[in-house]
DRENMARBA-375661 format. One line per 10 residues: number of its first residue (from 1); their letters; for each residue x, y, z of C-alpha. Coordinates in steps of 0.05 Angstrom, whole numbers, m for minus. Example, Ala and Ser with C-alpha at 12.3 -4.5 7.8 and 13.67 -1.06 7.14 Angstrom:
DRENMARBA-375661
1> as> 246 m90 156 ~ 273 m21 143
//
This chain:
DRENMARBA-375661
1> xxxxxxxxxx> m223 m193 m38 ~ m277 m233 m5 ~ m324 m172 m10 ~ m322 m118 m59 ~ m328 m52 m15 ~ m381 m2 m39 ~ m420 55 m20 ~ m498 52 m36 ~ m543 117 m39 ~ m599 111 4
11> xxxxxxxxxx> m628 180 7 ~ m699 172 9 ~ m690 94 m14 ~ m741 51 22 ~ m699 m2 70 ~ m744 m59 106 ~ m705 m81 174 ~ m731 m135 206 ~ m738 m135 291 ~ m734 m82 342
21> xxxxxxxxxx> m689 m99 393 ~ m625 m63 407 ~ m588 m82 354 ~ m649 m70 299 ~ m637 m3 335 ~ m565 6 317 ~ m580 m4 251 ~ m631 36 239 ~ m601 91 267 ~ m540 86 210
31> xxxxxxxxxx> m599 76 164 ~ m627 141 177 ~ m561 176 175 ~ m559 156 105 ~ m624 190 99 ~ m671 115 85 ~ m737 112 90 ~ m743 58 140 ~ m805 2 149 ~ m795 m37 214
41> xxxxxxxxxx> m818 m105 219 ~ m829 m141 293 ~ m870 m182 332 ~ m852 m139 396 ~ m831 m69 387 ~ m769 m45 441 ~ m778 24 475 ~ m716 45 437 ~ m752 36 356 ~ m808 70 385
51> xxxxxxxxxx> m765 137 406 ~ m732 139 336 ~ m809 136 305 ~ m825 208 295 ~ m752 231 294 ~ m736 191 232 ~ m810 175 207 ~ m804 101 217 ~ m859 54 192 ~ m878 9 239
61> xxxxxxxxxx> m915 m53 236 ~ m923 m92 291 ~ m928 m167 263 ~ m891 m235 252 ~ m843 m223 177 ~ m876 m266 122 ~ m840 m273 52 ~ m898 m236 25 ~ m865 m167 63 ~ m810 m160 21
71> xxxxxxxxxx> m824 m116 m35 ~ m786 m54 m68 ~ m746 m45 m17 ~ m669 m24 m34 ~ m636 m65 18 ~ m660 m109 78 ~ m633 m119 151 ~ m657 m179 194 ~ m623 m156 262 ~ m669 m215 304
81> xxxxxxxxxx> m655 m269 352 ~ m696 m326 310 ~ m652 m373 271 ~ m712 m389 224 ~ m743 m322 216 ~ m668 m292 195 ~ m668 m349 141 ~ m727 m338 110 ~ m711 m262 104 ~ m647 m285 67
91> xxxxxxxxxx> m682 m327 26 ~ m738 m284 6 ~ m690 m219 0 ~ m635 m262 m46 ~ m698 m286 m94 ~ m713 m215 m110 ~ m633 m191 m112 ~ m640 m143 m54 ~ m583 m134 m18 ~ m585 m167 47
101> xxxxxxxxxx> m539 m167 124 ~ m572 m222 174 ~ m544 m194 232 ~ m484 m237 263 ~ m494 m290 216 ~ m445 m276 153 ~ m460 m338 117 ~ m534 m302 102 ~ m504 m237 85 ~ m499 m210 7
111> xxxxxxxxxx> m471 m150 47 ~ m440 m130 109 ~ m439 m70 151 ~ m371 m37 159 ~ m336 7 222 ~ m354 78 197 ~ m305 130 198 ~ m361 190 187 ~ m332 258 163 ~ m393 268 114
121> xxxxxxxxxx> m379 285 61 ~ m319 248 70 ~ m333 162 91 ~ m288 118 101 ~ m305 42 122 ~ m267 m11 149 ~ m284 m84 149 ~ m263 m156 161 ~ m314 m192 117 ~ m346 m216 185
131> xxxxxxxxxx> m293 m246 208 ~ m264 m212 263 ~ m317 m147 269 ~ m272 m128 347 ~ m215 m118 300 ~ m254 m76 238 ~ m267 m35 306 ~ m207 m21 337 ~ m176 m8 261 ~ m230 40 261
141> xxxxxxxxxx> m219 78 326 ~ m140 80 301 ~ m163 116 231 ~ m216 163 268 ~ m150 195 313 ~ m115 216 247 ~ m168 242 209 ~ m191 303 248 ~ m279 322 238 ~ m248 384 198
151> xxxxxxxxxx> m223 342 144 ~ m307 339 133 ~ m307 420 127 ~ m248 415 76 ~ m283 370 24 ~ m351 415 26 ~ m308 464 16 ~ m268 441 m43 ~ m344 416 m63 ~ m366 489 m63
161> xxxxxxxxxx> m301 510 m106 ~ m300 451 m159 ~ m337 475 m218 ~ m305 545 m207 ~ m233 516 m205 ~ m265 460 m266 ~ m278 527 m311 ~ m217 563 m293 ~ m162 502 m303 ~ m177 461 m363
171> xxxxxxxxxx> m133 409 m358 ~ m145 348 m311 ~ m72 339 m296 ~ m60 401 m273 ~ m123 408 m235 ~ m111 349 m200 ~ m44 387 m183 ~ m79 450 m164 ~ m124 406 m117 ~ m69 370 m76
181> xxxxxxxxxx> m35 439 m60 ~ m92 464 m34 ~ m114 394 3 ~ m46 395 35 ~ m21 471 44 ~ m51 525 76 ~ m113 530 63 ~ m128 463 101 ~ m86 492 154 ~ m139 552 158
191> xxxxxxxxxx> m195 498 160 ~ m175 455 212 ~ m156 515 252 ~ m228 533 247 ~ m213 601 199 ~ m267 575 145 ~ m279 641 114 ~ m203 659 110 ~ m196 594 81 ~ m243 606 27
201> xxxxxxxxxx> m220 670 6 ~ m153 646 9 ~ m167 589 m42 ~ m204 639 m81 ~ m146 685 m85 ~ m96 625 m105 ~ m142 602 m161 ~ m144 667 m192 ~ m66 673 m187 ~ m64 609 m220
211> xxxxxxxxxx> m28 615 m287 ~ m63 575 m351 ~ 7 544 m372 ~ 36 479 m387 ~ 80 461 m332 ~ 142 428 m341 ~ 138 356 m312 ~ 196 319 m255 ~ 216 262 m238 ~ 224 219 m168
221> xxxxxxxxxx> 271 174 m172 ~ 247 122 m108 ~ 284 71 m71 ~ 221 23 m62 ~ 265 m26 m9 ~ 282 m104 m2 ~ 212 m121 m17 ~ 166 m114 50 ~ 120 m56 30 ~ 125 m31 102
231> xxxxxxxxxx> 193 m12 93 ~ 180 47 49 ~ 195 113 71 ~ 132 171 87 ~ 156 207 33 ~ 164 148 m21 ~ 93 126 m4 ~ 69 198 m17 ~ 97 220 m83 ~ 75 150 m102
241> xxxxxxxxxx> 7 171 m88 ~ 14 237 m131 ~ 51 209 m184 ~ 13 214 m259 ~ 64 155 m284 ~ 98 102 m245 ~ 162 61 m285 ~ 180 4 m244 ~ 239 m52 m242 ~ 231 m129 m238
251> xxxxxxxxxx> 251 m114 m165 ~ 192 m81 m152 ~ 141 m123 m121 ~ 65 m122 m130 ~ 47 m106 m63 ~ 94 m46 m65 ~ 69 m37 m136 ~ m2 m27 m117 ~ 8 24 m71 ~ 17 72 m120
261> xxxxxxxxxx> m40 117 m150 ~ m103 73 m174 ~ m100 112 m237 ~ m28 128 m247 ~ 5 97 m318 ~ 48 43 m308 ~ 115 31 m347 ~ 156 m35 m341 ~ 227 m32 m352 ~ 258 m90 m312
271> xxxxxxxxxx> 317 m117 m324 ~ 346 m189 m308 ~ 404 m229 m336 ~ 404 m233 m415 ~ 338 m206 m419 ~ 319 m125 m405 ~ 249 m100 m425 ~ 281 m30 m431 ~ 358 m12 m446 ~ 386 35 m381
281> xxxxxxxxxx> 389 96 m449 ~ 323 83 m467 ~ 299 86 m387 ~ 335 160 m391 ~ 298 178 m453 ~ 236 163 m421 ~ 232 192 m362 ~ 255 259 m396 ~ 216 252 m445 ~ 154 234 m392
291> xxxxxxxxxx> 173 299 m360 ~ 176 355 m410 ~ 94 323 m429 ~ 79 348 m363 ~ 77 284 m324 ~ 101 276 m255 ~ 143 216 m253 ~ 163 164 m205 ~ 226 117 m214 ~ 210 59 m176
301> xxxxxxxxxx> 277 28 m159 ~ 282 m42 m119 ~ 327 m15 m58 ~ 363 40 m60 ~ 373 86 m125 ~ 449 99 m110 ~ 469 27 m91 ~ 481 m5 m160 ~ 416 22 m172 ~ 441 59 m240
311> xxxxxxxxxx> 408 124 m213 ~ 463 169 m221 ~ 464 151 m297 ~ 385 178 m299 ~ 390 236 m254 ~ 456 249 m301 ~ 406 264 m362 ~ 348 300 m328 ~ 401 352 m308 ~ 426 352 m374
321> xxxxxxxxxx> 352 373 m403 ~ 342 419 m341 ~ 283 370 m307 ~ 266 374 m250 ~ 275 318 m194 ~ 278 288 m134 ~ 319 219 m104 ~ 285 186 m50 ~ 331 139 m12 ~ 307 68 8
331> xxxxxxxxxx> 324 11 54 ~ 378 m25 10 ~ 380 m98 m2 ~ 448 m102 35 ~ 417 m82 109 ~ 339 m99 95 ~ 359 m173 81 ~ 423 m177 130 ~ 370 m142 185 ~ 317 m196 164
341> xxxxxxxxxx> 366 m255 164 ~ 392 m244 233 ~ 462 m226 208 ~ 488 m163 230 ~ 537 m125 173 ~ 576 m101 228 ~ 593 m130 298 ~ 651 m116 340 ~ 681 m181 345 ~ 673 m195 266
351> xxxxxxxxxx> 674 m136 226 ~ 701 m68 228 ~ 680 m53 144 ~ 630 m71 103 ~ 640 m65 30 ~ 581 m84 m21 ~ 596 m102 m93 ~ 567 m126 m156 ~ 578 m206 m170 ~ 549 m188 m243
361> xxxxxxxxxx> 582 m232 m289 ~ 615 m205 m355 ~ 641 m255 m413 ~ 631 m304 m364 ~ 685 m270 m310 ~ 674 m230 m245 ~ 728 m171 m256 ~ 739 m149 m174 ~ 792 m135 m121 ~ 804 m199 m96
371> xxxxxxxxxx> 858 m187 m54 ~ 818 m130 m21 ~ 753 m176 m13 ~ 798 m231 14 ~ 821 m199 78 ~ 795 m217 143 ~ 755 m180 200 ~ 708 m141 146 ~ 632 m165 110 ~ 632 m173 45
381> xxxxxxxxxx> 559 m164 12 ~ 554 m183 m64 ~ 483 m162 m110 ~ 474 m199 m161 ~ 515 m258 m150 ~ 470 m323 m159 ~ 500 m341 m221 ~ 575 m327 m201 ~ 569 m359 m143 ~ 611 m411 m151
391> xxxxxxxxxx> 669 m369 m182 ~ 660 m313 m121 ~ 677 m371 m78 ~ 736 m403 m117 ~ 765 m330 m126 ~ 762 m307 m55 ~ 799 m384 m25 ~ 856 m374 m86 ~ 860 m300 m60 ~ 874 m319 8
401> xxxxxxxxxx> 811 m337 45 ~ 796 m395 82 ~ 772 m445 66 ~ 709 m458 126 ~ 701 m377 116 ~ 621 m367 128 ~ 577 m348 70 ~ 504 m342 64 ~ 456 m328 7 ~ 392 m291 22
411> xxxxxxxxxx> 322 m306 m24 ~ 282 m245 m31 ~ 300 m221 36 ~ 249 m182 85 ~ 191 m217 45 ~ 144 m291 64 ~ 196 m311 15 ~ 249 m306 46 ~ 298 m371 50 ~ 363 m364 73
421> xxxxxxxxxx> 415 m425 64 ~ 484 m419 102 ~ 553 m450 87 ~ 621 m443 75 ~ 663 m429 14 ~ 679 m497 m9 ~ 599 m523 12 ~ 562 m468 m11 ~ 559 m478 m76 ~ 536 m539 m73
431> xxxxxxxxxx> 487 m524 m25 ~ 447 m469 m61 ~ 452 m528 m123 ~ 414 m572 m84 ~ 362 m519 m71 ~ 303 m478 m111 ~ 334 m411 m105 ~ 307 m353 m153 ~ 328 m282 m158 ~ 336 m236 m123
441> xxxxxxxxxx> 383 m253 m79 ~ 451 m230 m36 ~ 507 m260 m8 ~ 540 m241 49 ~ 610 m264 71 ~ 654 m259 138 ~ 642 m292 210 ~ 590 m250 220 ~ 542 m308 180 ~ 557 m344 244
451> xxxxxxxxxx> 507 m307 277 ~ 450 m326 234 ~ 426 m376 279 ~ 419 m341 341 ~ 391 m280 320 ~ 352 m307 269 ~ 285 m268 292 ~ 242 m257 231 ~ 250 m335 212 ~ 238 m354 285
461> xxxx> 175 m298 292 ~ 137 m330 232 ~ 81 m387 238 ~ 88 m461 207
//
């Protein structure tokens, strides 16, 4: 981050802003929202400072700035058009560590203002770190038609209810639980519809209802995709959001990672060849075991959890112990990186199948139906194949294959990572040899490969 986004309380907080032209006006006007007690500094004083005067109890002094101006103030704004005045205001501000915005002119900020989405109490800012303020706009005007002014009603409300509901649920899990029911159900509903009184005696009613027990925990088990964070589902991204622990897989990337609640626990129990942080029994044990505390649980999963995904094994033993769940399907690795490499799984002059397998190696062998895998007109797609490569390729020719058959490999598909390297059997191999190519990957087999080139649009769509 080049800026480190905070919110500073200025209620009754003196703020110096230096000039009173239109843009001095601008600012002062948030200023005064915030409740600031503003001094005004300008040679020339516009019409426009001089209506805000009485209305926000401006002090105005009508002179050039000198360094000898800036005193206790809590921030300063220099919103002029003089290059050398809006230096020295810098300077003097940044000798006494008061937080400082020169107007236009980042270089001289220690902060910046933001695009204000303003449902006090609720704020929410967007910014560009000065470098593209039309665009912090626009992102702004996009956020301000999904969060209705209501949504400003609903937190004083929950404001006027939170040492009440504090008193009556003692635990913070559960009254974080208690809170997101009510942020999302019906009493919001009642709020936004403008029935504020029905929506207060409706929370009311719910919080006395509320039972003083230990709930029993449950688990998500969510596909979390190829890798491109935008490919999660709504309702991944939102039980993410809720969950009290997150256990992830190697698979799982940071981006996607982070996405997850700020404060949520996080558990790694990745797996890759020779080496897993966590045996698949020991995964089981834990998420039950996460459960019954009370926790609710998400199962990050790289893909899909039902595509060699080993969910059916967990979901297996949280029905055993009665815990409660949920599967979330994702975007598997199969179509997210055949999508993303310009190779379509399908095509009616290819492919009328498509089967996907696992190329996992055991005592140094690849145990599969060859002679299945080996017939023509179908795509083959193989997870986990990197280090069988070679051996997936000798198998398939001595099963019948030919030969110049297409094959391609696929490097963290749908990600800036990607790298795809095409071939045939017999070249392949060789090819991917001569190359840097990490896990995860996926191969994908059949005449279909052949298309690669021309629809290779995610390759072709990204810069230099």
């Amino acid at each position: 981050m080049d800026y480190f986004p905070v919110f500073l309380k200025l209620k009754d907080q003196a703020c110096l802003v230096v000039g009173a032209g239109e843009i001095a006006t601008r600012k002062i006007e948030l200023l005064a929202r915030a409740g600031a007690n503003i001094t005004v500094i300008a040679s020339e004083i516009s019409p426009s400072v001089l209506s805000l005067q009485a209305t926000h109890h401006l002090t105005l002094l009508q002179k050039p700035f000198s360094a000898e101006d800036v005193v206790e103030f809590r921030l300063v704004v220099s919103a002029t058009n003089d290059e050398e005045t809006n230096r020295l205001v810098a300077k003097t501000a940044g000798e006494k560590n008061i937080p400082v915005n020169v107007v236009d002119n980042p270089e001289l900020c220690s902060f910046i203002f933001p695009a204000i989405i303003d449902r006090s109490p609720i704020i929410a800012a967007v910014s560009s770190g000065g470098a593209a303020p039309v665009l912090a706009r626009l992102l702004r005007a996009k956020i301000e038609t999904v969060i209705p002014p209501a949504y400003g009603q609903l937190a004083s409300l929950a404001d006027k209810f939170r040492d009440k509901v504090k008193q009556h649920i003692k635990q913070p899990a559960q009254r974080r639980i208690f809170w997101e029911n009510i942020l999302q159900g019906s009493v919001a509903e009642l709020v936004f519809s403008g029935k504020n009184q029905q929506a207060e005696q409706q929370l009311e009613q719910t919080l006395l209802q509320q039972e003083q027990v230990t709930k029993l925990g449950e688990v998500y088990l969510v596909g979390a995709g190829p890798g491109a964070p935008d490919l999660l589902t709504f309702r991944a991204l939102r039980l993410m959001q809720q969950a009290d622990v997150v256990v992830y897989d190697r698979l799982v990337s940071p981006e996607i990672l982070d996405l997850a609640r700020r404060d949520a626990e996080k558990i790694y129990v990745g797996k890759q060849r020779q080496d897993h942080a966590l045996p698949q029994e020991s995964i089981n044990t834990l998420l039950a075991h996460l459960a019954k505390a009370g926790k609710r649980v998400v199962r990050l999963k790289g893909g899909d959890p039902f595509i060699f995904g080993r969910g059916g094994e967990e979901i297996e033993t949280l029905m055993q112990q009665g815990i409660n769940f949920q599967v979330v399907p994702g975007i598997t690795a199969a179509s997210g990186c055949a999508t993303y490499a310009g190779i379509p799984l399908t095509h009616r002059d290819h492919a009328q199948s498509c089967t996907f397998v696992t190329g996992h190696l055991k005592d140094n062998s690849i145990n599969l139906n060859w002679t299945q895998l080996a017939a023509p007109n179908q795509t083959i797609v193989i997870y986990m194949g990197l280090v069988g490569l070679e051996k997936i390729c000798q198998a398939l020719i001595a099963h019948g294959s030919p030969n110049d058959l297409p094959i391609a490999i696929v490097q963290q598909g749908t990600t800036s990572n990607q790298k795809v390297v095409t071939g045939t059997l017999t070249t392949l191999p060789d090819l991917v040899a001569r190359q840097d190519i990490k896990p995860p990957t996926l191969i994908i087999i059949g005449t279909v490969v052949t298309l690669h080139d021309k629809l290779n649009w995610f390759q072709a769509s990204r810069p230099d």
